[in-house]
N, C-alpha and C positions, 0 to 999 in steps of 0.2 A: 526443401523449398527451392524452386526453380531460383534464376538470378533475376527476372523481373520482378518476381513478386518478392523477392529481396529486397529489391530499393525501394517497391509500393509498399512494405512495412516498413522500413527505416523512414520515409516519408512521412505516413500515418502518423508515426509516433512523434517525430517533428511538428507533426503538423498540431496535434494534441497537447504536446508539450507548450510551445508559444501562443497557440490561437490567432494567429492572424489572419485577418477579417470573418465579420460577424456570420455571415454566409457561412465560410468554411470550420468556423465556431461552430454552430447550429450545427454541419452537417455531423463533423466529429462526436457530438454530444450524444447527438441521436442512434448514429452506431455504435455507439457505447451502452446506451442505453437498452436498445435493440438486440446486440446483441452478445454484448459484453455480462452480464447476469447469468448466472451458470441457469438459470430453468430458461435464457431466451436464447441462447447459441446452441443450435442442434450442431453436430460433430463434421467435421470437415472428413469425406470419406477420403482417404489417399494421402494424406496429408500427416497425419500424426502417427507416433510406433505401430509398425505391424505388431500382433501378437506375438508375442515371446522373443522379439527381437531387440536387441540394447546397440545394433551397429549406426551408423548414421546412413541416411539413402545416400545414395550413388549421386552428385549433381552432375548435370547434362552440361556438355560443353559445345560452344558455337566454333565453328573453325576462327582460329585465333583469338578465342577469347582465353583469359589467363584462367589459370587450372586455381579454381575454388576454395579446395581443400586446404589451402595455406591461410586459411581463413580460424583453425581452428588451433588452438594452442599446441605445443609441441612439447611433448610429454618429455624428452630426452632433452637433458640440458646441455651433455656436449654440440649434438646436434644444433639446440639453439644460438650456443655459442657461436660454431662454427659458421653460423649464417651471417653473412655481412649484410642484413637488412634490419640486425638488430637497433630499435631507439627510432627507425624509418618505416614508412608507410608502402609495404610489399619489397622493399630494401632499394627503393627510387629515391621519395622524393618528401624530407619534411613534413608534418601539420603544420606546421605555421607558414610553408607556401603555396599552400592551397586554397582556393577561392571558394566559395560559400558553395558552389554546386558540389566539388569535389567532396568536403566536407559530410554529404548527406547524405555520399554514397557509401557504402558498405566501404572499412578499410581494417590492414588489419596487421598486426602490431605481434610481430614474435616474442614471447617471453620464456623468460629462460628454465623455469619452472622453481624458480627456488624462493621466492618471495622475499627476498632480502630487503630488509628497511633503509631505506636510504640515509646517510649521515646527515642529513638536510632535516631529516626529521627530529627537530629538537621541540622538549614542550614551551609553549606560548609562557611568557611574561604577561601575567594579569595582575593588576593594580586598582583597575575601578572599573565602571559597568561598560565604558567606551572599549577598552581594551577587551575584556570580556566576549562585547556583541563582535568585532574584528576576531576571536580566537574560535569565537561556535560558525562567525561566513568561512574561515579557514580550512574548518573541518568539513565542511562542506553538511552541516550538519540537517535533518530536515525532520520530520513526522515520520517516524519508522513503523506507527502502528498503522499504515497506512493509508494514510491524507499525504503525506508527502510536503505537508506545507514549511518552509523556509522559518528553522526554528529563528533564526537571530531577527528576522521579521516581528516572532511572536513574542521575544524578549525585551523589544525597545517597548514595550507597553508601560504607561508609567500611570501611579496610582493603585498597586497590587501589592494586597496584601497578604493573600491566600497561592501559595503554589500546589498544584492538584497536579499529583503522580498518577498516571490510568495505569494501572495494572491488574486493570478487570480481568481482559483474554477473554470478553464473551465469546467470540466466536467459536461454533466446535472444530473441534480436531487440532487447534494451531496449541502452540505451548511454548514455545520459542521462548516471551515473556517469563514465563515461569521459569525456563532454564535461566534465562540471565538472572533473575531474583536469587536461586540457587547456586548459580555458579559466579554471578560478579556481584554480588552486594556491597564489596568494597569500593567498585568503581560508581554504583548506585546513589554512596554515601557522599564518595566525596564530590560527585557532580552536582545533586542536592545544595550541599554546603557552599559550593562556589555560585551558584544559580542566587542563596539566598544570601548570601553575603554582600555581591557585587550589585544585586539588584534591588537592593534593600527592602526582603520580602519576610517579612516576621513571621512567617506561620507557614507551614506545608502538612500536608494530609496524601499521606497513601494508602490510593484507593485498591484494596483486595478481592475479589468475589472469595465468599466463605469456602468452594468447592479448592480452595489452595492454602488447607491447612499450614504444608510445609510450611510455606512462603509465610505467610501470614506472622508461625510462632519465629520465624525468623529472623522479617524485617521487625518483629517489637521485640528481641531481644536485643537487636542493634540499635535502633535508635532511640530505647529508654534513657539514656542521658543526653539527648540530646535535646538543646533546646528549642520550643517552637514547633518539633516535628512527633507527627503522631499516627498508626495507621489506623483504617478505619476499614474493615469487613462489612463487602456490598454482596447487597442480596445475590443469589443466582437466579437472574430473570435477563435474559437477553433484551434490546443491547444494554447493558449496564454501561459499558464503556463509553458509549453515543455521549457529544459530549457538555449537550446541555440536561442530562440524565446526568451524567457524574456529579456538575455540580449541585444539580439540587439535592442529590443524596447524601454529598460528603457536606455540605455548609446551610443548605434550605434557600436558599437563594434561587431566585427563577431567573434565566436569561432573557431578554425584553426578544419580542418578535422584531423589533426596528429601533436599534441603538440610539443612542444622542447625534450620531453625526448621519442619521438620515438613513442608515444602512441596513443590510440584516445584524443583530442583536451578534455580540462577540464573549466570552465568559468574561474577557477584561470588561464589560461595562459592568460590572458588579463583580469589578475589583479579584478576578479571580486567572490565571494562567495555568492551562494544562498542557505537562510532558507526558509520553511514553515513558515508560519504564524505561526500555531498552534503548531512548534517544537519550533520558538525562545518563545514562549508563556511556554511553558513548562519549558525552560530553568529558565527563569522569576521567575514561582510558585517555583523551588527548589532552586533558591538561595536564596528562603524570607521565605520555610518550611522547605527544607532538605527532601518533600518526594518524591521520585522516580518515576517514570514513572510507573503508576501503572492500570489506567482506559484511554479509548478512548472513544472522544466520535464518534459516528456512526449515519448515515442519514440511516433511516430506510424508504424505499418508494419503488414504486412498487402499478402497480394494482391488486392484489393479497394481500396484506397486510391491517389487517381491521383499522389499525390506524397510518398512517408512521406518524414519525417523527424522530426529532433528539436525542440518548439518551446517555448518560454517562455509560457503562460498566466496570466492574474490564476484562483486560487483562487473553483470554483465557474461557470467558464466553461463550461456545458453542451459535449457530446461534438459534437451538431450542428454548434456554433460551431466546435469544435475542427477537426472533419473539413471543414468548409466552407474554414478555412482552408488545409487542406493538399489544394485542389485537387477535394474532394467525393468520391465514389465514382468508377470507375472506367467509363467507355460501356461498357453491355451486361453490363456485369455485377451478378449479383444479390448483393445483402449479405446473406450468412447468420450470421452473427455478430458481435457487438460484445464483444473480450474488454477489461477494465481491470488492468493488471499485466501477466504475462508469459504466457506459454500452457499452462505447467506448473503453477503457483499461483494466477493471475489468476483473476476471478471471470466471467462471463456477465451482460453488462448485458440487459435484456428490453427494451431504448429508448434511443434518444438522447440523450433527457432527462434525462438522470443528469449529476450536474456533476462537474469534477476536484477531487478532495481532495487532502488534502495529502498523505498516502501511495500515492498514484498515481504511476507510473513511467510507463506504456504503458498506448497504446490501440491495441487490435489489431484490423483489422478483414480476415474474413476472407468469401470467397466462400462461396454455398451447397455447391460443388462440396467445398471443402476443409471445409466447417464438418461436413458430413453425416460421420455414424458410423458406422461398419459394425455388423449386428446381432452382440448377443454370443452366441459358443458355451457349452455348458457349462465350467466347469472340467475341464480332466486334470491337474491336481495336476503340471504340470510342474517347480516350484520356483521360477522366473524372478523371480515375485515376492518370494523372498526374499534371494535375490541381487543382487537390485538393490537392495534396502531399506538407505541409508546406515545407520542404526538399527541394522541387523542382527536388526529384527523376523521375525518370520513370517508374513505376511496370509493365507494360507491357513488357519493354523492359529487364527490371532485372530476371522476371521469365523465360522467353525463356532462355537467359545464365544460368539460375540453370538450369534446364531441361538439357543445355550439359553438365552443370560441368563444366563452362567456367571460370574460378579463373580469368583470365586477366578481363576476358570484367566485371566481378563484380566489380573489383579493378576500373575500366574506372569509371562505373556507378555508383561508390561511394555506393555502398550498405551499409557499413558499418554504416552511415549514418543518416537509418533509425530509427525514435523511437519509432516505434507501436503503431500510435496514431487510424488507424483503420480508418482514415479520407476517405482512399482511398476503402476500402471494402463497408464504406458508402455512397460513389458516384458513385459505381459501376453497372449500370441499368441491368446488366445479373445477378444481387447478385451471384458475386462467391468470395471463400474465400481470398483473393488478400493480406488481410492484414496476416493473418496466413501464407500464402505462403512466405510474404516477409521475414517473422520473419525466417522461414526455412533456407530461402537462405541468409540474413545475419547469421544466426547462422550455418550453410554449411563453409560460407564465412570466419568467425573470425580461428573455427576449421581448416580450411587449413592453413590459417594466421599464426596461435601459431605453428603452422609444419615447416613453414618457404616457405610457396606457393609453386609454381608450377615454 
């Protein structure tokens, strides 16, 4: 990735991350929608692994601009050491004396390669739900099944009595979830246990899809003594996870379309709170280390990939790094796609150069053969798409209303609704983009909303 379109991506994601102003809202939303959905981002030609090649491109250098490549971590630790720019930004000058523009530009931070915990990391002193919500903002803790949303946000919820663990994993190919069930159940338990202790939550239910026998005879031979907590095996019907689906399955509770306080409907208004597996798992390991959210791990798969599997990253490890690790691309085969997430929700990276965040599951990397689209047909109003819509929306009938700009008849068909599970572009036999289109016109739809409609 050249160095302009370095900073045009570090922006992007600035600019996505905060939202500031509704304009630049809208605009973000849309390219996301457009072209973030792995059937609506055709492939960036030039831009992503050549075939069979795991090295990184060459970056082009301007006379006197600073050489690039100290951008990327430095695998030798003497070496690291030796560099006196270590803990400094290109070995100059502080983050803390840099001013908001500097900040958003690309910087880049030598480490030494050994991942040494710092003495600073001690675990949090928790005594009640105050200290609790202060120990999950510490860890910097968020939605790792991929919402990303601000777990201690979702913990100050009061009046819950039900805590609902997702550990569906409807999406294919990801498993990540499943390893932690397999491989941390202890830190599982005891985040559980702190979650319902300090937040005074008498009941928890963990949600399994049946395709995860393991896991399943696992978690209930651990939490048979324990009280309050029970798991519960959910169908295998995609999204099972979606997460006014979960609750209805795990309690019979519907979530309202528009809450008490005027808003869209939240599982807390019928008293209900959903973690990831893998976020209350986290929560777990730092109240027994004190160390922060710092690695994800990630389901690396894809036809295209010479070795997928599931791996452990430091937060922020470029996709390049990640797929070098797991073997590179495939001989002879061309990379047409870089999905982040699952292949149903996931987004379309346009480069390699994009790091893992914390709500990253999977990096999917697929061939041009399988990435390519088939052109779409017209619509023949077959219905599929509504049949398939967990929702029980209509996309046929929701896209005709965007097309007028019809704000009542959206309000009618509950657009708002929608959760982008993609269910419906996948049962779509004319493949046209039905699920990006919807995303359009709920996000059309909220934008009129906050204006105060029509």
């Amino acid at each position: 990735m050249g160095h302009d379109n370095a900073h045009k991506a570090l922006g992007a994601v600035d600019d996505a991350a905060h939202g500031t102003g509704e304009q630049r809202g809208r605009r973000v939303v849309e390219e996301i929608l457009r072209g973030g959905l792995p059937q609506a981002q055709p492939a960036a030609d030039g831009q992503l692994f050549a075939a069979g090649h795991g090295k990184r491109a060459a970056v082009k250098r301007q006379p006197g601009q600073p050489d690039q490549r100290r951008a990327y971590h430095e695998a030798d630790a003497r070496k690291a050491q030796n560099r006196r720019g270590i803990g400094r930004i290109n070995g100059e000058q502080p983050v803390a004396q840099l001013d908001e523009r500097e900040r958003r530009t690309p910087q880049h931070i030598a480490a030494d390669g050994q991942q040494t915990v710092d003495p600073a990391c001690v675990p949090p002193v928790v005594t009640d739900k105050k200290s609790l919500m202060a120990a999950v903002q510490a860890c910097g803790l968020v939605g790792l099944g991929g919402a990303g949303f601000p777990t201690h946000v979702k913990l100050a919820a009061e009046g819950i009595d039900t805590l609902l663990i997702n550990a569906a994993e409807c999406e294919p190919y990801l498993s990540t979830d499943t390893r932690e069930m397999l491989e941390c159940s202890d830190t599982i338990l005891s985040g559980i246990t702190a979650v319902m202790k300090y937040c005074n939550i008498p009941n928890c239910i963990i949600g399994i899809e049946r395709n995860k026998p393991e896991c399943i005879d696992l978690m209930c031979s651990l939490v048979r003594d324990m009280q309050g907590v029970s798991v519960k095996p959910l169908p295998m019907r995609y999204p099972q996870g979606a997460e006014k689906t979960l609750v209805e399955t795990c309690t019979g509770r519907e979530v309202p379309q528009i809450g008490p306080s005027g808003k869209p409907g939240l599982p807390a208004d019928v008293h209900c709170i959903i973690m990831n597996v893998t976020s209350v798992s986290t929560l777990g390991k730092f109240l027994k280390t004190g160390v922060p959210l710092t690695t994800k791990r990630v389901t690396v798969e894809g036809d295209a990939i010479a070795k997928p599997q599931n791996i452990e990253v430091p937060i922020g490890t470029l996709y390049r790094d990640v797929i070098e690790a797991c073997g590179g691309i495939k001989p002879d085969v061309e990379l047409g796609k870089i999905i982040f997430g699952g292949p149903m929700m996931g987004g379309a990276s346009p480069s390699a150069d994009y790091p893992v965040l914390k709500q990253n599951n999977g990096l999917l990397l697929f061939s041009r053969k399988m990435a390519t689209l088939p052109e779409p047909d017209p619509c023949i109003r077959c219905g599929r798409c509504i049949a398939a819509c967990p929702m029980g929306l209509e996309p046929v009938e929701i896209l005709e209303n965007f097309a007028e700009k019809d704000f009542d008849a959206l309000k009618a068909r509950c657009v708002d609704l929608c959760v982008a599970c993609g269910s419906c572009t996948f049962a779509c036999p004319a493949k046209r983009p039905v699920a990006q289109n919807m995303g359009l016109a709920k996000a059309w739809y909220m934008g009129e909303l906050r204006k105060g409609g029509k």
